[in-house]
N, CA, C and O atoms as a CHARMM CRD file, in Angstrom:
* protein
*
  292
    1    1 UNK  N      2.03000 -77.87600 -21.71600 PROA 1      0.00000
    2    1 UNK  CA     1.13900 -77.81800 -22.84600 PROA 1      0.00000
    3    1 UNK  C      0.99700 -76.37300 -23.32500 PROA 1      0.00000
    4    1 UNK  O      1.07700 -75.99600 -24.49400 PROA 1      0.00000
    5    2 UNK  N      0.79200 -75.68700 -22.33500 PROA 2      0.00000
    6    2 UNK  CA     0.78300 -74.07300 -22.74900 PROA 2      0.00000
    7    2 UNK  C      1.83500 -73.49700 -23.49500 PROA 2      0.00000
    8    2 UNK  O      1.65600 -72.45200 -24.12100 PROA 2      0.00000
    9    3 UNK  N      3.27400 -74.28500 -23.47700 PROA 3      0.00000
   10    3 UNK  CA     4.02000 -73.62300 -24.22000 PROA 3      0.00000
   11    3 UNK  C      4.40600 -73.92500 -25.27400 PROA 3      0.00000
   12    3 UNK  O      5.13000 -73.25200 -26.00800 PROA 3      0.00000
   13    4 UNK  N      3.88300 -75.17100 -25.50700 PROA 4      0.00000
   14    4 UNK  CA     3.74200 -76.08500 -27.01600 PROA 4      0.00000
   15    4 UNK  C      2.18500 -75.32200 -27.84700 PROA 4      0.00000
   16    4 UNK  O      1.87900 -75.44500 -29.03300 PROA 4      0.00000
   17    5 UNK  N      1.74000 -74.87200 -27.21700 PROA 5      0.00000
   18    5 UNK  CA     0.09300 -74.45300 -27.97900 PROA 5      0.00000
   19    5 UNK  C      0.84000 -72.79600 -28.20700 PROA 5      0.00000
   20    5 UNK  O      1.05400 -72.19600 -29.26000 PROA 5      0.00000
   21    6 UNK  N      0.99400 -72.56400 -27.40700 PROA 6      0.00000
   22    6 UNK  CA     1.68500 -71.05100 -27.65100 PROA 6      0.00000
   23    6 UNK  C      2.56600 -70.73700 -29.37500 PROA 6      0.00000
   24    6 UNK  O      2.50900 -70.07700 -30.41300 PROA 6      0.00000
   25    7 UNK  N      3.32000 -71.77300 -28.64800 PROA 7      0.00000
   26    7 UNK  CA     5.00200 -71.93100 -29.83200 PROA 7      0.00000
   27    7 UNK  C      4.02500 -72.34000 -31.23600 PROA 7      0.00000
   28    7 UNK  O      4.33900 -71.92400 -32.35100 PROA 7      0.00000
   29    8 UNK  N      3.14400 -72.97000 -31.06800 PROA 8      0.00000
   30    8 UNK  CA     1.69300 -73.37800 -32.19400 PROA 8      0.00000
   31    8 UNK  C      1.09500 -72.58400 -32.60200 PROA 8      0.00000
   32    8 UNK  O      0.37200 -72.85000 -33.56200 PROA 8      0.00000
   33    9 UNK  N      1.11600 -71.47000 -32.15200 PROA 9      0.00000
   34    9 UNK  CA     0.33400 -70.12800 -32.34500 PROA 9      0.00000
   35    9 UNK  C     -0.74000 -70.38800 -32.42700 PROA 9      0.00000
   36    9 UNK  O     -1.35600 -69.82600 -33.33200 PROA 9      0.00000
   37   10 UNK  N     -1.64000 -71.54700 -31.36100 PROA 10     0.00000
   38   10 UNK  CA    -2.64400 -71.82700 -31.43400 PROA 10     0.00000
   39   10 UNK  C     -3.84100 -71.18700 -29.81300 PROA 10     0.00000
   40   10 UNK  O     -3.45000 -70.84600 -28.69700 PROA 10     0.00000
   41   11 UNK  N     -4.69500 -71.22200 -30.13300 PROA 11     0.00000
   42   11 UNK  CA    -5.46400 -70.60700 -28.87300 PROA 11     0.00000
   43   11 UNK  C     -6.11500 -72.21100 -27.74500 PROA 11     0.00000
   44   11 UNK  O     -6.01900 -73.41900 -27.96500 PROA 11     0.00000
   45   12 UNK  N     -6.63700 -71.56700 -26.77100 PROA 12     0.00000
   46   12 UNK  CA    -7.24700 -72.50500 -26.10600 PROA 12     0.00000
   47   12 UNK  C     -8.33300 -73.26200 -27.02700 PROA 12     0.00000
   48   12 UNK  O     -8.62000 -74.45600 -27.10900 PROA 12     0.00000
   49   13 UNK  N     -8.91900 -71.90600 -27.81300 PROA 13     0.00000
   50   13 UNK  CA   -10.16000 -72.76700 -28.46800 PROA 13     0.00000
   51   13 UNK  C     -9.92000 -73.44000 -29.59500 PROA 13     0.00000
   52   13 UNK  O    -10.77400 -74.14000 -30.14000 PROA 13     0.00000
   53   14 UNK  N     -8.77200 -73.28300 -30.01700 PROA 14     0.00000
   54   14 UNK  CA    -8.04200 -73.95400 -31.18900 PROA 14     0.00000
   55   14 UNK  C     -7.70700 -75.27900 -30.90900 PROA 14     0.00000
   56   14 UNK  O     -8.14800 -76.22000 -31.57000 PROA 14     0.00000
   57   15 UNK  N     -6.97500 -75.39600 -29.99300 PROA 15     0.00000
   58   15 UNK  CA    -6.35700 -76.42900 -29.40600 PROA 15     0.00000
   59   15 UNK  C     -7.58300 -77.70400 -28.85000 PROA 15     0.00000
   60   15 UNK  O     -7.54600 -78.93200 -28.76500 PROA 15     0.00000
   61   16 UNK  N     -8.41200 -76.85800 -28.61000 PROA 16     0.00000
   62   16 UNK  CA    -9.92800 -78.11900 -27.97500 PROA 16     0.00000
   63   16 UNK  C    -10.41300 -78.02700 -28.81500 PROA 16     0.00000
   64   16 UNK  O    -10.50700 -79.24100 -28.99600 PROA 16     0.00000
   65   17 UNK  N    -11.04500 -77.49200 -29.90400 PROA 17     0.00000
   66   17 UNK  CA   -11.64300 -77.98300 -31.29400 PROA 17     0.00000
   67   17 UNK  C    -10.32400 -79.23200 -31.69400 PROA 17     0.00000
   68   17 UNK  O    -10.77200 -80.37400 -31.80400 PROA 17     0.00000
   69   18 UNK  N     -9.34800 -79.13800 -31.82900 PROA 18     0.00000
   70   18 UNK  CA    -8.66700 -80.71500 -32.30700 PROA 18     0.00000
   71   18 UNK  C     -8.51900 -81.47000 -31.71100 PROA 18     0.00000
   72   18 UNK  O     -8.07600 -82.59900 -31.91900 PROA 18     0.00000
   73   19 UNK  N     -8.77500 -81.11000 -31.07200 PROA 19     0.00000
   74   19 UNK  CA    -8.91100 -82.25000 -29.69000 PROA 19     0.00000
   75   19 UNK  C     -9.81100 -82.96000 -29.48700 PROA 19     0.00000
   76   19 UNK  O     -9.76200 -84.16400 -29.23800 PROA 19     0.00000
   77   20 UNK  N    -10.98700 -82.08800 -29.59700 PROA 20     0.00000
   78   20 UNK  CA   -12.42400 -82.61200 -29.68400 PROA 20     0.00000
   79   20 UNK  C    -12.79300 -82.19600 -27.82900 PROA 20     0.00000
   80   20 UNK  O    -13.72100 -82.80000 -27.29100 PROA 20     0.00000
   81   21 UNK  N    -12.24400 -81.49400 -27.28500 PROA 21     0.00000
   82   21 UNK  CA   -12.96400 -81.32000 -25.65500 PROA 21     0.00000
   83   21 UNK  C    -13.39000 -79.89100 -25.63900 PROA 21     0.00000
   84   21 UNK  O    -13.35700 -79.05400 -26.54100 PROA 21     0.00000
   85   22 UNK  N    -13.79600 -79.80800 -24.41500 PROA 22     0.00000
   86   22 UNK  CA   -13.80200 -77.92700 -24.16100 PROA 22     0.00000
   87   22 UNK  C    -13.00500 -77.08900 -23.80000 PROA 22     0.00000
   88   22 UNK  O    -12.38300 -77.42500 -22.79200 PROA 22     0.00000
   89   23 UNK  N    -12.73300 -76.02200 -24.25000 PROA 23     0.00000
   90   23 UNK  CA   -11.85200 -74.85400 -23.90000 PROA 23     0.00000
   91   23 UNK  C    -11.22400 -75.06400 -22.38400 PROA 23     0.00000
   92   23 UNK  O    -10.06200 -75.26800 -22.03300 PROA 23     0.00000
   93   24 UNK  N    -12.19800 -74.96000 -21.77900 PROA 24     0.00000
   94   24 UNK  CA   -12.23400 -75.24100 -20.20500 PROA 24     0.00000
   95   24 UNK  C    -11.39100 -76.31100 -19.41700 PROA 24     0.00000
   96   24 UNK  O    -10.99000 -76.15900 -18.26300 PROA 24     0.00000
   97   25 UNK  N    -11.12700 -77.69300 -20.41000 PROA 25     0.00000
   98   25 UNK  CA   -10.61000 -78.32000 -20.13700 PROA 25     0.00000
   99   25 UNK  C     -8.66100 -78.24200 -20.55200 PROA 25     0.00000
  100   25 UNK  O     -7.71300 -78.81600 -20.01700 PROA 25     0.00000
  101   26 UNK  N     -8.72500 -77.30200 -21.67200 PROA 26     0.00000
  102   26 UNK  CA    -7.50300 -77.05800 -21.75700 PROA 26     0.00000
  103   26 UNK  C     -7.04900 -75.99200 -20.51500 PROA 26     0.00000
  104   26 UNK  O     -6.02400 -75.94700 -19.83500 PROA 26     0.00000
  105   27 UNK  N     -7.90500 -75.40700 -20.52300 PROA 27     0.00000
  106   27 UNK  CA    -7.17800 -74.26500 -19.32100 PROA 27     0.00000
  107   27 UNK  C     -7.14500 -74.89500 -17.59000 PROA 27     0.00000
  108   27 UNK  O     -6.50400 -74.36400 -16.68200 PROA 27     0.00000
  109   28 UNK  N     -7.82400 -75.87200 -17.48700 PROA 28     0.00000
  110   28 UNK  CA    -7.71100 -76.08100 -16.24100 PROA 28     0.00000
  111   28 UNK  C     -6.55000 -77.04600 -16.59600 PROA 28     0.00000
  112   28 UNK  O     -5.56500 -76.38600 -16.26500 PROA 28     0.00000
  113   29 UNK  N     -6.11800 -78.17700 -17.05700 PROA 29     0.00000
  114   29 UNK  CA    -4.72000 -78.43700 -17.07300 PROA 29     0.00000
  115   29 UNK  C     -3.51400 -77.58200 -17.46200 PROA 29     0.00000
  116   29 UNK  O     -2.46900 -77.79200 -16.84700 PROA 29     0.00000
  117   30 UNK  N     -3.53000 -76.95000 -18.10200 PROA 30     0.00000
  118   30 UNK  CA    -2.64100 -75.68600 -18.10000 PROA 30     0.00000
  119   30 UNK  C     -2.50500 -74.66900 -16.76700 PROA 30     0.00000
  120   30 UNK  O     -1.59600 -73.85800 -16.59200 PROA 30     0.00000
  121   31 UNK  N     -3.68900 -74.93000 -15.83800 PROA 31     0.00000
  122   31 UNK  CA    -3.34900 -74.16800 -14.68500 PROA 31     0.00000
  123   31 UNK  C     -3.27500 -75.33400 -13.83200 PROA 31     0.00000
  124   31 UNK  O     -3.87800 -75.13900 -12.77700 PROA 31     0.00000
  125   32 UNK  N     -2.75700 -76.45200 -13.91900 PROA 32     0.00000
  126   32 UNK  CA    -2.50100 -77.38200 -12.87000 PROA 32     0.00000
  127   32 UNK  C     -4.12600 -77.87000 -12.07500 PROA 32     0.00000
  128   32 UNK  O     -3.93500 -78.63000 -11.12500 PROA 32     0.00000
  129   33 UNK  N     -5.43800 -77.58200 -12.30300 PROA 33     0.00000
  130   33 UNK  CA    -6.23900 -77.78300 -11.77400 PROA 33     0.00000
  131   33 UNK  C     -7.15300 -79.04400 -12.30800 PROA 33     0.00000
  132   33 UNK  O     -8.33500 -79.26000 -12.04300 PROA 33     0.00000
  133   34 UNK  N     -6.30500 -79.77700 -13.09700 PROA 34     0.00000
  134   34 UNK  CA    -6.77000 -80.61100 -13.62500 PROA 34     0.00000
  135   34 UNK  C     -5.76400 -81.68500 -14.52500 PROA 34     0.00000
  136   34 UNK  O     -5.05900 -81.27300 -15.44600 PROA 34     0.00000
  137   35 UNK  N     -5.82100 -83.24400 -14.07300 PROA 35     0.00000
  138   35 UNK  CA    -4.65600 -83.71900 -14.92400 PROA 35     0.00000
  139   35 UNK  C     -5.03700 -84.86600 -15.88200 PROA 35     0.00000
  140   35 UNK  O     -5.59300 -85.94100 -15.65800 PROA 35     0.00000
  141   36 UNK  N     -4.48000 -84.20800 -17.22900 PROA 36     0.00000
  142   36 UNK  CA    -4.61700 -84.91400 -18.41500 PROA 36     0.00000
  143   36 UNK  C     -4.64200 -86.44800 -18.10900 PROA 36     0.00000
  144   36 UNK  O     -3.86600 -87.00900 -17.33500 PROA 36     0.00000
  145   37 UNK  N     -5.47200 -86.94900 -18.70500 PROA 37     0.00000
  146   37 UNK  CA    -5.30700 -88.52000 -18.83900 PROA 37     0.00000
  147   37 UNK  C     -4.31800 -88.96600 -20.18200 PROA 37     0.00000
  148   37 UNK  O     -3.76900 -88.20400 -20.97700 PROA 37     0.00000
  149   38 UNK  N     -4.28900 -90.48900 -20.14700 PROA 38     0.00000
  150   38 UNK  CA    -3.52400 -90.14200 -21.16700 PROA 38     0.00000
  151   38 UNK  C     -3.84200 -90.27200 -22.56700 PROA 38     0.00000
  152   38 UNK  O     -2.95200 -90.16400 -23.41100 PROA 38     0.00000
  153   39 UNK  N     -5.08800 -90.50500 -22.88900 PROA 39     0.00000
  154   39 UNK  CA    -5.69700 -90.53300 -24.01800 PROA 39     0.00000
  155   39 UNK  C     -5.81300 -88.97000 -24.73500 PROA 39     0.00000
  156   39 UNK  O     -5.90200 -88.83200 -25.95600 PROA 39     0.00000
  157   40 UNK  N     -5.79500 -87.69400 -23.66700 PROA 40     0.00000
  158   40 UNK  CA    -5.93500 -86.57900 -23.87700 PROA 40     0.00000
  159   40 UNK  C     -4.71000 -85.84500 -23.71600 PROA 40     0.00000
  160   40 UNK  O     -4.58400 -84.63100 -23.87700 PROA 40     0.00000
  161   41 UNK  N     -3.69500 -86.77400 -23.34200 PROA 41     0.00000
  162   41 UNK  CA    -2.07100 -86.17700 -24.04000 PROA 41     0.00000
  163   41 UNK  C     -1.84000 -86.62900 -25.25200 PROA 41     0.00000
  164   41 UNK  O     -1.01900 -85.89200 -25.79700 PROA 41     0.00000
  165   42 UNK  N     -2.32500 -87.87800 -26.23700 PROA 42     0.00000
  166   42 UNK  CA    -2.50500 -88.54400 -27.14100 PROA 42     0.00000
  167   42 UNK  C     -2.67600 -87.32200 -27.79800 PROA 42     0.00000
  168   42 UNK  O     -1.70900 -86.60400 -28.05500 PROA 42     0.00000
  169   43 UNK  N     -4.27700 -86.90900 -28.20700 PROA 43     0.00000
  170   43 UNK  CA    -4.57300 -86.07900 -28.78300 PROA 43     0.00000
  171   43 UNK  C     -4.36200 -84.69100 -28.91200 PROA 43     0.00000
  172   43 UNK  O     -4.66300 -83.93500 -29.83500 PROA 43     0.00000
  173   44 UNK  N     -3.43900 -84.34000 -27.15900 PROA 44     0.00000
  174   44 UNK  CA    -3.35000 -83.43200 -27.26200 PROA 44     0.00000
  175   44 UNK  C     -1.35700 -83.33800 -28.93300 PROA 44     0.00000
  176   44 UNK  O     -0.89100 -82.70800 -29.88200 PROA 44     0.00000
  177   45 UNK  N     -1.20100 -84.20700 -28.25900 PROA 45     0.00000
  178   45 UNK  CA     0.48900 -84.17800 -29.13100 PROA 45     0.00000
  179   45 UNK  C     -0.07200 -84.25400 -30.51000 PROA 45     0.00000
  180   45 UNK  O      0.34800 -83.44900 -31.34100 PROA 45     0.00000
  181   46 UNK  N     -1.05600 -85.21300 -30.87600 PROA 46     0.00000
  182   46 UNK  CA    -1.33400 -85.24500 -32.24700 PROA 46     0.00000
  183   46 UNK  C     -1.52700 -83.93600 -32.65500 PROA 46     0.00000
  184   46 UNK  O     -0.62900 -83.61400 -33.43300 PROA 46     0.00000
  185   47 UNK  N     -2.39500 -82.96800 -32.43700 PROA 47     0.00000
  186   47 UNK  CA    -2.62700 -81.87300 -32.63800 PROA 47     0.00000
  187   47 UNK  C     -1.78400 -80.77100 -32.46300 PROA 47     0.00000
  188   47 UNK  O     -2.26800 -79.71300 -32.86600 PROA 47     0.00000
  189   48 UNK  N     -0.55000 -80.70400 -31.92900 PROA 48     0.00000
  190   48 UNK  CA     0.26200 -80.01200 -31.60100 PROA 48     0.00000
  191   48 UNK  C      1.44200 -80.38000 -32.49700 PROA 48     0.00000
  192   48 UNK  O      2.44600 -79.68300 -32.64600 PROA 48     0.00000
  193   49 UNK  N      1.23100 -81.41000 -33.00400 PROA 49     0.00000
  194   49 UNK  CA     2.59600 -82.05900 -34.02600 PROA 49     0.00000
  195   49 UNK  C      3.91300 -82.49500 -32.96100 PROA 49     0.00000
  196   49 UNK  O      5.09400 -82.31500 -33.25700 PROA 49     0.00000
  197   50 UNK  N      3.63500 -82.84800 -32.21300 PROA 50     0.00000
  198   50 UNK  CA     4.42800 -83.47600 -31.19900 PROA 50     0.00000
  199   50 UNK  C      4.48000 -84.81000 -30.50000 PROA 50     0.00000
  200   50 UNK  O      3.41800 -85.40100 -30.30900 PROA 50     0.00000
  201   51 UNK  N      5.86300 -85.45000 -30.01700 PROA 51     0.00000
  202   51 UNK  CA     5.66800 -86.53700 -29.67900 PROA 51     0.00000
  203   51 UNK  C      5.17300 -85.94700 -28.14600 PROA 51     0.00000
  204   51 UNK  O      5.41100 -84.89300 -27.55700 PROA 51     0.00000
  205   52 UNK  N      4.11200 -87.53900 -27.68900 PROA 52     0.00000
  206   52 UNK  CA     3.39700 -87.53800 -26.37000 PROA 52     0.00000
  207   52 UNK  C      4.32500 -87.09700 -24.98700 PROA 52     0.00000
  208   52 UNK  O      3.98900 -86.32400 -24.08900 PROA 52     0.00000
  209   53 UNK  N      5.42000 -87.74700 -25.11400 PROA 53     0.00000
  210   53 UNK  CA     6.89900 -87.37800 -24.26600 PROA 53     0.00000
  211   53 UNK  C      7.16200 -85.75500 -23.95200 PROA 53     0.00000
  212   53 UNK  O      7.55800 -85.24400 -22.90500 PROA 53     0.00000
  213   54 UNK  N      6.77400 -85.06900 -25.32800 PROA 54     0.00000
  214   54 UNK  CA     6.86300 -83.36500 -25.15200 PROA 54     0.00000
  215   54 UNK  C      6.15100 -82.92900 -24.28500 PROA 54     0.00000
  216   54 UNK  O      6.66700 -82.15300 -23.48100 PROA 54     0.00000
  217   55 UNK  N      4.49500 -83.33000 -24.12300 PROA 55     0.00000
  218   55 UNK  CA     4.13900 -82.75200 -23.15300 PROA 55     0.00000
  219   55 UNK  C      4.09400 -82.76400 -21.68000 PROA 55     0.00000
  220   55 UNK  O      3.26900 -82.23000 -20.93800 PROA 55     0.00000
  221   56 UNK  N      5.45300 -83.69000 -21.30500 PROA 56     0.00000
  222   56 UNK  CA     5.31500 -84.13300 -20.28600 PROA 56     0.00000
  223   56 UNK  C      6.34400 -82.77900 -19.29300 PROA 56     0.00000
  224   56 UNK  O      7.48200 -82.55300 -19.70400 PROA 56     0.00000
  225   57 UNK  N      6.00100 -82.26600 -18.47900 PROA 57     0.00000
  226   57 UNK  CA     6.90800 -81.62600 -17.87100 PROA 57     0.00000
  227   57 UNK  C      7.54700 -82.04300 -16.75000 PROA 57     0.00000
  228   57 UNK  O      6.88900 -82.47900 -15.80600 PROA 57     0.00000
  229   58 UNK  N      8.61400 -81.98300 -16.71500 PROA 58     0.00000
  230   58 UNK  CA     9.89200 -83.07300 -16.05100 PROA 58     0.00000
  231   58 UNK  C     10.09300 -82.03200 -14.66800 PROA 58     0.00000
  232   58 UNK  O     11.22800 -82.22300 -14.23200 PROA 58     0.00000
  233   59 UNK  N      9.57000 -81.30000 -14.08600 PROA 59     0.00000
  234   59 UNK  CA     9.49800 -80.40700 -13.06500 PROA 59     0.00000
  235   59 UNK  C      8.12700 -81.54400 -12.22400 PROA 59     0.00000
  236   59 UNK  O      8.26200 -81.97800 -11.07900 PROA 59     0.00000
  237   60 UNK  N      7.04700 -81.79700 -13.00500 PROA 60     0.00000
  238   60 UNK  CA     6.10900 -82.68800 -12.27500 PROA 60     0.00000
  239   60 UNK  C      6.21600 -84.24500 -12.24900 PROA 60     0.00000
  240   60 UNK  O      5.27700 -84.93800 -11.85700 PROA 60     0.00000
  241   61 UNK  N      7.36000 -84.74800 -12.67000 PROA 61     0.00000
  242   61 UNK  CA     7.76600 -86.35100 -12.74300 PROA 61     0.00000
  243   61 UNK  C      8.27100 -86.44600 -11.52300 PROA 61     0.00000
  244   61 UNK  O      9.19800 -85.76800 -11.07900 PROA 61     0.00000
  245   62 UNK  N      7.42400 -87.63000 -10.73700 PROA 62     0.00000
  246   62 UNK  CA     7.98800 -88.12300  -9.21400 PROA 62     0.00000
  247   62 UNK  C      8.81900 -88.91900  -9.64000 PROA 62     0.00000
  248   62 UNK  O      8.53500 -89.54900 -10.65900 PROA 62     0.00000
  249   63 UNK  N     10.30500 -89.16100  -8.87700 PROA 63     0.00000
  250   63 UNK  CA    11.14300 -90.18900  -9.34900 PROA 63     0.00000
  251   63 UNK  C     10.28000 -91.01400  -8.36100 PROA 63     0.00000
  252   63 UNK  O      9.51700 -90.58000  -7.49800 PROA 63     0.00000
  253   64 UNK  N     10.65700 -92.70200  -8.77400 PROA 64     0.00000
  254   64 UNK  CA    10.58300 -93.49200  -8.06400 PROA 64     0.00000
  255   64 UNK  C     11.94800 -94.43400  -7.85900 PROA 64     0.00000
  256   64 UNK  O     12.83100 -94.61500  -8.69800 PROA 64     0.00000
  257   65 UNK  N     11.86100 -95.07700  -6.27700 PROA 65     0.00000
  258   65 UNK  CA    12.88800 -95.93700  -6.44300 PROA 65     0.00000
  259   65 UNK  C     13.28600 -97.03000  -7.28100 PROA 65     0.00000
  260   65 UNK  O     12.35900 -97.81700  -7.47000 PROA 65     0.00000
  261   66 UNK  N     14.38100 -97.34100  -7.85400 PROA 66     0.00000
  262   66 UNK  CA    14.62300 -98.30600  -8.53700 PROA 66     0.00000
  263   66 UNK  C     14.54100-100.02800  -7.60300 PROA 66     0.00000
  264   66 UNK  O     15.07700-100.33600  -6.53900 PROA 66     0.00000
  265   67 UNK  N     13.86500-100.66500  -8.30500 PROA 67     0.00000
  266   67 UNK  CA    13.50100-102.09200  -7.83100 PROA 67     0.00000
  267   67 UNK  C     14.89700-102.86200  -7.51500 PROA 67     0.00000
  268   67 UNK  O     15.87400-102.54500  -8.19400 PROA 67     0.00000
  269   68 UNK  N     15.02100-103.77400  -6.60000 PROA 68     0.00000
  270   68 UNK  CA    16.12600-104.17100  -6.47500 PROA 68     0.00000
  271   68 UNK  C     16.46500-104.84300  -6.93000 PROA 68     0.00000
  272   68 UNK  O     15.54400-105.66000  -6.94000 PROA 68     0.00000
  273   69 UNK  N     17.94000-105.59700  -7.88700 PROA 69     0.00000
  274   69 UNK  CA    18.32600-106.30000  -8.82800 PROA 69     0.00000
  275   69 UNK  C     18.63400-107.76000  -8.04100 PROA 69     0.00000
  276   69 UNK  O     18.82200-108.83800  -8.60500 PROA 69     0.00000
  277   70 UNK  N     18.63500-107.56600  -6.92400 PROA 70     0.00000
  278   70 UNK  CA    19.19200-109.07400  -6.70600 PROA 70     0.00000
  279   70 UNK  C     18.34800-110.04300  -5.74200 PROA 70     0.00000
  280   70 UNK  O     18.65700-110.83300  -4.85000 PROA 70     0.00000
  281   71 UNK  N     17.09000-109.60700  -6.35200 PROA 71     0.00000
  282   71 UNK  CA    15.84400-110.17900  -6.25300 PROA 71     0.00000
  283   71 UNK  C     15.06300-110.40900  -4.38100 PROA 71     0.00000
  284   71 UNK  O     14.17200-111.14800  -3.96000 PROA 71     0.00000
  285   72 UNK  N     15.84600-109.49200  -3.78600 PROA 72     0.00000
  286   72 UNK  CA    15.45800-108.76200  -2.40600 PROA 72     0.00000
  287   72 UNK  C     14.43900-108.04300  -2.11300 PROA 72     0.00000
  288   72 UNK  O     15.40500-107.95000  -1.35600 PROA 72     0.00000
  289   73 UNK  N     13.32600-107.30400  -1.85400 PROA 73     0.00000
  290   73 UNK  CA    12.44300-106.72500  -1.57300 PROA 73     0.00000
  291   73 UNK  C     12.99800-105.59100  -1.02000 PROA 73     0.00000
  292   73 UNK  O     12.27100-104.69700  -0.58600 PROA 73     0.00000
């Protein structure tokens, strides 16, 4: 998110006025101390002019195993 608000030339307090939350809350997910729900990646992309997918950083996506196809457990 920090580098989409950045590239936005927008500030923390910029970014939570369109958002509608507090400053506070942008910076603690930006420092990992707090994780977006997803109603507040919603708004956060709307406001950033981005799809919701952008803010996802693919460094914090757990893979999971793929389910088995031939209906085995």
């Amino acid at each position: 998110m920090r580098r989409l608000r950045r590239g936005a030339g927008l500030s923390q307090e910029a970014l939570a006025e369109r958002m509608g939350v507090d400053r506070a809350y942008i910076s603690w997910i930006e420092t990992g101390r707090q994780n977006a729900t997803l109603l507040s990646l919603w708004h956060a992309s709307q406001a950033l002019g981005v799809r919701p997918a952008a803010l996802l950083d693919e460094s914090h996506v757990v893979a999971t195993e793929e389910a088995p196809t031939d209906g085995k457990p």
